[in-house]
C-alpha positions as CSV (number, residue, x, y, z in Angstrom):
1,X,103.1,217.1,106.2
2,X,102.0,217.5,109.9
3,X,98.1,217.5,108.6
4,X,98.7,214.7,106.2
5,X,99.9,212.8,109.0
6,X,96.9,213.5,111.2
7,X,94.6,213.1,108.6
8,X,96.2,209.4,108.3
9,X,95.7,208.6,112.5
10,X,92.4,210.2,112.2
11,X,91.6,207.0,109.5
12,X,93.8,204.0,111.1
13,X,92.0,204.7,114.2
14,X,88.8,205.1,112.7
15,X,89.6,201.7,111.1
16,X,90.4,200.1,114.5
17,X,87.2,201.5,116.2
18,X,85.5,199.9,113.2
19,X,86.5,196.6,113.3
20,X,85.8,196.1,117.4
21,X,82.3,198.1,117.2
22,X,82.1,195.3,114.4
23,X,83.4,192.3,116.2
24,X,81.4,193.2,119.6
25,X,77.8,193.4,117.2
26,X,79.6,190.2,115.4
27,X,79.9,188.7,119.2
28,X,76.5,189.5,119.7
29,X,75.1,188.3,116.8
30,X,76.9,185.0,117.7
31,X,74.8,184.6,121.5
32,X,71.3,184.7,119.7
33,X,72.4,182.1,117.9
34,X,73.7,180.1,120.8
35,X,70.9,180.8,122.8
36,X,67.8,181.3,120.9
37,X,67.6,177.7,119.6
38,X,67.9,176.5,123.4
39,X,65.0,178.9,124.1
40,X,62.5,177.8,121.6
41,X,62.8,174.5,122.6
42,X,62.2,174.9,126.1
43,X,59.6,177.4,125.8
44,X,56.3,177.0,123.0
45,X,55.6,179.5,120.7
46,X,53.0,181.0,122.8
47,X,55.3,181.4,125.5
48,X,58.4,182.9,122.8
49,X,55.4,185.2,121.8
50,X,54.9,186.2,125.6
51,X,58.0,186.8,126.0
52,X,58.8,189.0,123.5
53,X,55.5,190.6,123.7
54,X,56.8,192.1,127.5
55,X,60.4,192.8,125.8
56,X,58.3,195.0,123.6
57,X,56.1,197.0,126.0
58,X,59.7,197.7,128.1
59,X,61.6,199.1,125.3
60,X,59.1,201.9,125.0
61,X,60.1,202.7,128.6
62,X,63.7,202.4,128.1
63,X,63.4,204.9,125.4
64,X,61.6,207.0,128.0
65,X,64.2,206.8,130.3
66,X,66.9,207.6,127.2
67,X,65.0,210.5,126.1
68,X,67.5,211.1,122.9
69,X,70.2,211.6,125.3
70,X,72.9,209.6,123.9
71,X,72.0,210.4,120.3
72,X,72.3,214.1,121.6
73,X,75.6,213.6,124.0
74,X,77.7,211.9,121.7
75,X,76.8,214.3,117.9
76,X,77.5,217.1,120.3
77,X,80.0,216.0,123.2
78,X,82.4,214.5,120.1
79,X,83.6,218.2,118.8
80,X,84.2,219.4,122.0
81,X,85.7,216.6,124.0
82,X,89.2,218.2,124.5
83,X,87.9,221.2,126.7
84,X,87.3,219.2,129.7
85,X,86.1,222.0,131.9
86,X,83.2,222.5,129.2
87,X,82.8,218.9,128.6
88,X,82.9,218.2,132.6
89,X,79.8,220.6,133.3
90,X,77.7,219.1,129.3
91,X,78.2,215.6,131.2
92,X,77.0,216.5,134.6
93,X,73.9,218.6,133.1
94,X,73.2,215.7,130.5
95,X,73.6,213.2,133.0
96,X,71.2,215.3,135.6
97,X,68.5,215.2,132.4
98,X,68.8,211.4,132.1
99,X,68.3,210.4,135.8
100,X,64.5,212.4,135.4
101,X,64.0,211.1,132.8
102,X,64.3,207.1,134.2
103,X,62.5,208.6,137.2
104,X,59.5,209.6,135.1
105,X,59.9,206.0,133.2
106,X,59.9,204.1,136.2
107,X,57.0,206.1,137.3
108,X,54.8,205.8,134.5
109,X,55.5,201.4,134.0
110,X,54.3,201.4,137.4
111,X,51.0,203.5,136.5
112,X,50.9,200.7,134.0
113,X,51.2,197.8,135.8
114,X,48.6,199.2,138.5
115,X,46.2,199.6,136.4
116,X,46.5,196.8,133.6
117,X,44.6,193.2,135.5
118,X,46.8,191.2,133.3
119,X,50.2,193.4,133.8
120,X,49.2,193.2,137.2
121,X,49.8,189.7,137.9
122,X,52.7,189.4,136.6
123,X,54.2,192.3,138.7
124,X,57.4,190.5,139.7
125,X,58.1,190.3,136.0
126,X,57.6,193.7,135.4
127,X,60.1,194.9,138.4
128,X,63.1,192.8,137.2
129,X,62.4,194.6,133.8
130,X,62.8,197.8,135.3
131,X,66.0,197.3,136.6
132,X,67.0,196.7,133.4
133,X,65.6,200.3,132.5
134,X,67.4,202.1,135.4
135,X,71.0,200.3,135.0
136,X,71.2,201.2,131.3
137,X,70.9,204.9,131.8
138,X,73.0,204.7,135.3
139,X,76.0,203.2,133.1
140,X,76.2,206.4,130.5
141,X,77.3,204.5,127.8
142,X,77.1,207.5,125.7
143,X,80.5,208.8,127.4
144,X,82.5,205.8,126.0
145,X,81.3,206.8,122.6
146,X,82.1,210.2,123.0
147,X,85.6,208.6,123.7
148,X,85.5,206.3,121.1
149,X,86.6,203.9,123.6
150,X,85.8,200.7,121.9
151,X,88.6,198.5,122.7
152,X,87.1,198.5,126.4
153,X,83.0,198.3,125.5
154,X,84.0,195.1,123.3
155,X,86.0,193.1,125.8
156,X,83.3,194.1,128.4
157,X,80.4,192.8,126.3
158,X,81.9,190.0,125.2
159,X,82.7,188.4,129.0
160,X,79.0,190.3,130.1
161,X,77.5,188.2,127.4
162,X,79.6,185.0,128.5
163,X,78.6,185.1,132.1
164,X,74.5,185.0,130.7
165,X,75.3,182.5,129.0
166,X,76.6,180.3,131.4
167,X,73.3,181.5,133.7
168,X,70.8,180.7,130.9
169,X,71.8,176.9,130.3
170,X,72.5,176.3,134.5
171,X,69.2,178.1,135.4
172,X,66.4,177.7,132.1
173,X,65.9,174.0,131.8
174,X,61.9,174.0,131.6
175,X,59.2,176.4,130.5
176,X,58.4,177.2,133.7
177,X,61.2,178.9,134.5
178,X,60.5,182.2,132.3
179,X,60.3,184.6,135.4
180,X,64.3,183.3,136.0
181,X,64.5,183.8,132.1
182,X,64.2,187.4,132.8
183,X,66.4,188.0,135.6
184,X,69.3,186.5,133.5
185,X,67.9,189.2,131.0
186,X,68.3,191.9,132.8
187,X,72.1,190.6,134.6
188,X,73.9,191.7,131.8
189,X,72.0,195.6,132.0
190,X,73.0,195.4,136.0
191,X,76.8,194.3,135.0
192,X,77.5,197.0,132.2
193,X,76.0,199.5,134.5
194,X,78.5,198.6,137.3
195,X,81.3,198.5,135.3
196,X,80.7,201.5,133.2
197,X,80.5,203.7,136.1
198,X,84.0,202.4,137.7
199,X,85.4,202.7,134.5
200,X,84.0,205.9,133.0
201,X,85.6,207.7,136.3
202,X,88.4,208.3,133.8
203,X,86.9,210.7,131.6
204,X,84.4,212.3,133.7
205,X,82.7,212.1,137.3
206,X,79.1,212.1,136.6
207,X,77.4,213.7,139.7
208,X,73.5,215.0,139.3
209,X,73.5,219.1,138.8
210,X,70.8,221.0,138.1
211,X,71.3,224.4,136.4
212,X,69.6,226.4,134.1
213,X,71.2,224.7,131.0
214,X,69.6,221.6,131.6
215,X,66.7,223.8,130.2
216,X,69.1,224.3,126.5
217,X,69.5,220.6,126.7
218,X,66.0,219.7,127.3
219,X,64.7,221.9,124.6
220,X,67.6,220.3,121.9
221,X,66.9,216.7,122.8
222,X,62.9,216.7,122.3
223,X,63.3,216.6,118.5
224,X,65.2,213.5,118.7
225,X,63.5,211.8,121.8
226,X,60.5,212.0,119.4
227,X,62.1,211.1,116.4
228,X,63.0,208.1,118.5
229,X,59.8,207.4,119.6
230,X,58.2,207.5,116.4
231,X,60.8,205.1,115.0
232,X,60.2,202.9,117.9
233,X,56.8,202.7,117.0
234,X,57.3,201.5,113.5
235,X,60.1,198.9,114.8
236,X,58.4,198.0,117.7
237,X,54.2,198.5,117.1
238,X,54.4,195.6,114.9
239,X,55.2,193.2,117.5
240,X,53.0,194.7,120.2
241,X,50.0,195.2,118.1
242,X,50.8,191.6,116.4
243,X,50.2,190.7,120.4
244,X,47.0,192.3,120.4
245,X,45.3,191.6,117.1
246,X,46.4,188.2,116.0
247,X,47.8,186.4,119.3
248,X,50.5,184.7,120.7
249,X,51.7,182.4,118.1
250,X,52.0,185.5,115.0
251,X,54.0,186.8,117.8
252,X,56.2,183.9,118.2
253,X,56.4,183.4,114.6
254,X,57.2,186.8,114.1
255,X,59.7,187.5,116.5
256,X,62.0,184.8,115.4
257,X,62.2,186.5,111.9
258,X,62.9,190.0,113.8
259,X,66.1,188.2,115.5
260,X,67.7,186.9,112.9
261,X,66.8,190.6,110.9
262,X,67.9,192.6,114.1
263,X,71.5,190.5,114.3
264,X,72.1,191.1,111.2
265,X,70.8,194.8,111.1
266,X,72.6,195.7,114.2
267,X,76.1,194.9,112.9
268,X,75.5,197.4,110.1
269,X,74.3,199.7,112.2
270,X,77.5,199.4,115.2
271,X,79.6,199.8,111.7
272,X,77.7,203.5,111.1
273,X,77.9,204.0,114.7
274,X,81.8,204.4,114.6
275,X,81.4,207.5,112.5
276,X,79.0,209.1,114.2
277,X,81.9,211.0,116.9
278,X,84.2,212.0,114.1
279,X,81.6,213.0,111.6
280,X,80.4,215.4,113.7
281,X,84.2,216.6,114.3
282,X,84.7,217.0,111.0
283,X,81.0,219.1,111.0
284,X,82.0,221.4,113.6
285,X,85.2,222.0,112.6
286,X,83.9,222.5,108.6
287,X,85.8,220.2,106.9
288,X,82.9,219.4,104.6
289,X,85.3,218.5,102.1
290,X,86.6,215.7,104.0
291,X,83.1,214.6,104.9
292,X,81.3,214.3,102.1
293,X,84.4,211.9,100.9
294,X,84.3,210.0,103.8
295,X,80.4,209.5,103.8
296,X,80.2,209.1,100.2
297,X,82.8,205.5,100.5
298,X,80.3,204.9,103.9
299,X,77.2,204.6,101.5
300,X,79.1,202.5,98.8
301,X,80.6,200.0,101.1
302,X,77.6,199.5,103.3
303,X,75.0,199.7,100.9
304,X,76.7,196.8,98.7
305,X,77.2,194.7,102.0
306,X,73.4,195.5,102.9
307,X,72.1,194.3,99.8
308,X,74.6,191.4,99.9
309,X,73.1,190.4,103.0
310,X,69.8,190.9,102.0
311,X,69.8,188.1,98.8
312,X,71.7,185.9,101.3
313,X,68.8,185.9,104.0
314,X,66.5,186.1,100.9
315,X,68.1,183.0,99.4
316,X,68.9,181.2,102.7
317,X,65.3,182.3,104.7
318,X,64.1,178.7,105.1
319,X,67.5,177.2,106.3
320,X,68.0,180.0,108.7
321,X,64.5,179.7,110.6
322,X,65.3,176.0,110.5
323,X,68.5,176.2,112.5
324,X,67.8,179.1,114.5
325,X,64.4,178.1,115.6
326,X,63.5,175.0,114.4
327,X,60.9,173.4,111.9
328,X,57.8,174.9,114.2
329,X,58.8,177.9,113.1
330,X,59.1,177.9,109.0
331,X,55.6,180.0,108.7
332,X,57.8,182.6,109.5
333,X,59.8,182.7,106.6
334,X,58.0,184.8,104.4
335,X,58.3,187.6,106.6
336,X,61.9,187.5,107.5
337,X,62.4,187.4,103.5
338,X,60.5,190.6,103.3
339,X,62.2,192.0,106.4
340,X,65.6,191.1,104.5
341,X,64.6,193.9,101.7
342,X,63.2,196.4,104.4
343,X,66.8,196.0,105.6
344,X,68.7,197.5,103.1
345,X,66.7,200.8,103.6
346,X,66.7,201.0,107.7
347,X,70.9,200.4,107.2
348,X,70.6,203.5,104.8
349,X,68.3,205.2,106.9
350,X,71.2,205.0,109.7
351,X,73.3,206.8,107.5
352,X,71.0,209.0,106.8
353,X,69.7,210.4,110.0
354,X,72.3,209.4,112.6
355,X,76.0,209.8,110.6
356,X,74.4,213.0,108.2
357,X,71.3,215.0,109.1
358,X,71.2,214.9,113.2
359,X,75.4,216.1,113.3
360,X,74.0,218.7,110.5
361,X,71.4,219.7,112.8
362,X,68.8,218.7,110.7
363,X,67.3,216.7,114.2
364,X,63.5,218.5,113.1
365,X,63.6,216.8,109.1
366,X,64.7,213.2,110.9
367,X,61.8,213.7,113.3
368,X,59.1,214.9,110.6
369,X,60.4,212.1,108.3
370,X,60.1,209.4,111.2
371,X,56.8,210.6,112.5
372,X,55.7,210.0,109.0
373,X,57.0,206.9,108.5
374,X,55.3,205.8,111.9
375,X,52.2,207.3,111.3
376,X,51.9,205.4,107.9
377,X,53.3,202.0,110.0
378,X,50.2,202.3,112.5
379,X,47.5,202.8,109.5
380,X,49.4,199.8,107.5
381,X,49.1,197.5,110.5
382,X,45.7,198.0,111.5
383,X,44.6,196.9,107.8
384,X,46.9,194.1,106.6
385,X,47.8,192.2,110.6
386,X,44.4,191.2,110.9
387,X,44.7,189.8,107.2
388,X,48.7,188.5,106.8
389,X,49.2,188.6,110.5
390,X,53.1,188.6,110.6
391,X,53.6,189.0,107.0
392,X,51.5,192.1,107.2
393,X,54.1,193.2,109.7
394,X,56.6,192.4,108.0
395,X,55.4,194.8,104.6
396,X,54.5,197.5,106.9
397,X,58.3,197.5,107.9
398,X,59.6,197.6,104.5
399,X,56.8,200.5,103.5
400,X,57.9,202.5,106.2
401,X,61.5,202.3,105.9
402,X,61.4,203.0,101.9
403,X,59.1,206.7,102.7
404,X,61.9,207.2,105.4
405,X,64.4,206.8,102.9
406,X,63.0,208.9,100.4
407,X,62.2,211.8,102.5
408,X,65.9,211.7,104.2
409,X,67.5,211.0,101.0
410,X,66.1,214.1,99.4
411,X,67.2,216.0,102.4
412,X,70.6,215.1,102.2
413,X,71.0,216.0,98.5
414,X,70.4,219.8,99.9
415,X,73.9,218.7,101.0
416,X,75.5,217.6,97.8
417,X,75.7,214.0,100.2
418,X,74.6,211.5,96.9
419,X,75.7,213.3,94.4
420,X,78.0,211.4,91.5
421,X,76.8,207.8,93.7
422,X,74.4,206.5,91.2
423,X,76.9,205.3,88.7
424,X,79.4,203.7,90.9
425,X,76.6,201.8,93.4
426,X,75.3,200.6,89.8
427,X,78.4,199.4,88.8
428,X,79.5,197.5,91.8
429,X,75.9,195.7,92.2
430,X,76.1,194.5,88.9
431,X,79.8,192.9,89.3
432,X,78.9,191.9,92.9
433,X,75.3,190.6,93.4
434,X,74.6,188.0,90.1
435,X,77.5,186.1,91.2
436,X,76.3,186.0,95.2
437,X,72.9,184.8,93.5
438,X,75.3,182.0,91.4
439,X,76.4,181.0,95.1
440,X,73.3,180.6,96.8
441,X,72.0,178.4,94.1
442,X,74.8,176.1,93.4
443,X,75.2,175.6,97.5
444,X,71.5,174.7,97.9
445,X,71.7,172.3,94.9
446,X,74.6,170.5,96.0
447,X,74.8,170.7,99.8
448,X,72.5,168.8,101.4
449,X,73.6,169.6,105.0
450,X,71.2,173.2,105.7
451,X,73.8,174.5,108.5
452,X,77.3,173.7,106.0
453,X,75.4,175.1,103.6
454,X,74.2,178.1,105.2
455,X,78.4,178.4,106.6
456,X,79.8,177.3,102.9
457,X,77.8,180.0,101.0
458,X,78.3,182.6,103.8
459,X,82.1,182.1,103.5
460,X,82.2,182.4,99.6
461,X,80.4,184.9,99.6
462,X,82.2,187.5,101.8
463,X,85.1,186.0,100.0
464,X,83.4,187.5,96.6
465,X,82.4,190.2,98.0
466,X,86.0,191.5,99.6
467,X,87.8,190.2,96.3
468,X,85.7,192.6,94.5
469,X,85.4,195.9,96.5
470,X,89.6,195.7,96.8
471,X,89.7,195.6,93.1
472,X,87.2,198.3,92.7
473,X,88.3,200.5,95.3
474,X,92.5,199.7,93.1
475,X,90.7,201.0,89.9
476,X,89.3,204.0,91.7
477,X,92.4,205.2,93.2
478,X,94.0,204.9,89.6
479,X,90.9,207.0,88.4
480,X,91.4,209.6,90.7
């Protein structure tokens, strides 16, 4: 009765975590779409191009600085949480590993900067980045995950977020005002820092300790720092080589279809995220029983909402550049429809690799299987950008993610993880997606108004879609 009991916390809190990871990604899905018209209207598309051209080039430093550290703290910090004088020292020795690691990063952007003419003159630029890079790592936002301290990273985003805001529409007003465009960038970085570390005091009190574990940790984390990297590469090369084969304006056009793919792609993935600490619990302490049930009713709810999303942005993909970017911007529709398919497979892909193989210590598969994927992204892109420019990108993306899915996938089946799947994923797609489809039509055809009809279908939709899984999931009970 005791277990039962537990086994029923376990899941109401699990639920809870779920729906704040959910409404903080919800949260920030809402501030790109607050701010990102404002931006493309003060700024051309050259300079939207620019600018996320520079984003680009510092994200592969922030991963340097990262290194697979909170990937690694939180799959292997989760299970053993409780012994704090255990948990104390894996901190401190992680911890030690990630302040290198920004050190090297820091290092090596200001090798590039140095000796790139065109970086170069735009070095003021290039040092408020780089704050950006040091307070992300300073805050350890790994060790509220470990936690599962949600409540406390949503309300802290959400005012965060706020406060840029505010400093966006007071301080951008022209396009010559990108350099202060950055600065309030990077605020928000040097605000979660700060308050992370006064906070996180709580749990833990990071201090810098070198021992000879560091070398353990270090040798654990280079699978997934370069699984990360290589799935950097085929998220990130597109945009960066789009910079330097095609231009500016592919950029621009490009990067407004990765926004509105990356809002909605990131809330899926903060839903996976919430599993991650108690999956790996559940790993370490073998309960594969209770695992396997929980990941196999992940897949089936997630993968339904993916592909709902997916016809939706699909269906809606001229409307949604309209009102996010504006009418300069509809060449870039094509691309964010293709993007919408690769989605489905990058949310799966999360499953796969984060919530199942890395807490399975299957981190060398998930880096083979990325380095593969990236590999075959490069190639892609240096034949079909200079041809379909951002469309190109776009199919590269979609390529990638399907090989990464099928490598993974077959993986996971050493683990029994899809087995019996096929028929009830059929099942529910068939009830669920003509009718979505039905929606989308019927709300173009009769609703003139692109933003109420964008809202109206959304609403309907989720409104299908929950009516349906809560009669499925009461037929499946009675099944079972």
């Amino acid at each position: 009765m005791i277990e039962l009991q537990e086994i029923r916390n376990q899941s109401l809190s699990l639920k809870i975590n779920l729906v704040l990871n959910v409404v903080k990604t919800f949260v920030s899905m809402c501030f790109p779409l607050i701010t990102y018209p404002y931006i493309t209207r003060i700024f051309s598309v050259e300079d939207v191009g620019k600018i996320n051209f520079y984003l680009s080039i510092i994200s592969y430093f922030q991963l340097i600085a990262y290194f697979g550290i909170p990937t690694y703290a939180v799959s292997v910090g989760s299970g053993k949480r409780d012994n704090m004088n255990w948990f104390n020292s894996f901190a401190n020795e992680v911890y030690s590993l990630s302040v290198l690691s920004t050190f090297i990063s820091c290092s090596l952007l200001g090798v590039m900067v140095g000796g790139i003419h065109s970086f170069s003159g735009e070095w003021r630029i290039w040092v408020v980045l780089s704050v950006s890079i040091i307070f992300n790592v300073w805050g350890a936002e790994w060790l509220l995950q470990v936690y599962e301290d949600y409540f406390f990273m949503t309300v802290r985003y959400i005012l965060i977020q706020i406060a840029g805001v505010v400093l966006l529409f007071i301080f951008v007003q022209n396009s010559t005002d990108m350099t202060k465009y950055f600065i309030i960038y990077v605020i928000p970085y040097v605000l979660t820092g700060v308050s992370n570390r006064l906070y996180v005091k709580k749990y833990c009190r990071l201090k810098t300790r070198i021992t000879k574990e560091i070398q353990f940790h270090f040798k654990a984390i280079i699978p997934i720092f370069f699984s990360n990297i290589a799935t950097l590469i085929y998220i990130n090369s597109d945009i960066t080589m789009l910079g330097i084969l095609c231009g500016e304006k592919s950029v621009g056009l490009y990067s407004i279809s990765t926004k509105i793919y990356n809002v909605i792609k990131n809330i899926f993935i903060a839903m996976i995220a919430v599993y991650i600490p108690r999956m790996s619990l559940l790993i370490q302490k073998k309960e594969l029983l209770i695992f396997r049930k929980k990941i196999h009713k992940l897949i089936i709810d997630i993968l339904l909402l993916s592909i709902a999303a997916s016809v939706g942005i699909i269906g809606l993909g001229s409307e949604l550049i309209s009102i996010f970017a504006g009418l300069s911007y509809l060449e870039g529709v094509k691309s964010l429809q293709i993007l919408a398919a690769a989605m489905v497979f990058a949310v799966l892909n999360g499953i796969n690799t984060t919530v199942i193989l890395i807490p399975l210590r299957e981190e060398k598969l998930v880096l083979k299987a990325t380095i593969c994927s990236a590999v075959l992204n490069l190639i892609l892109n240096l034949i079909l950008l200079p041809v379909y420019q951002q469309n190109g990108a776009a199919l590269t993306t979609l390529i990638a993610e399907i090989v990464l899915f099928m490598i993974t996938t077959r993986r996971c089946n050493n683990f029994n993880i899809y087995k019996n799947l096929s028929k009830k994923i059929v099942k529910n797609i068939v009830v669920l997606i003509p009718i979505i489809i039905c929606i989308i039509i019927i709300c173009k055809v009769y609703i003139k108004n692109m933003f109420i009809r964008c809202i109206v279908t959304t609403i309907v939709s989720i409104a299908w879609y929950v009516s349906i899984k809560m009669f499925m999931d009461k037929k499946d009970r009675r099944e079972n």
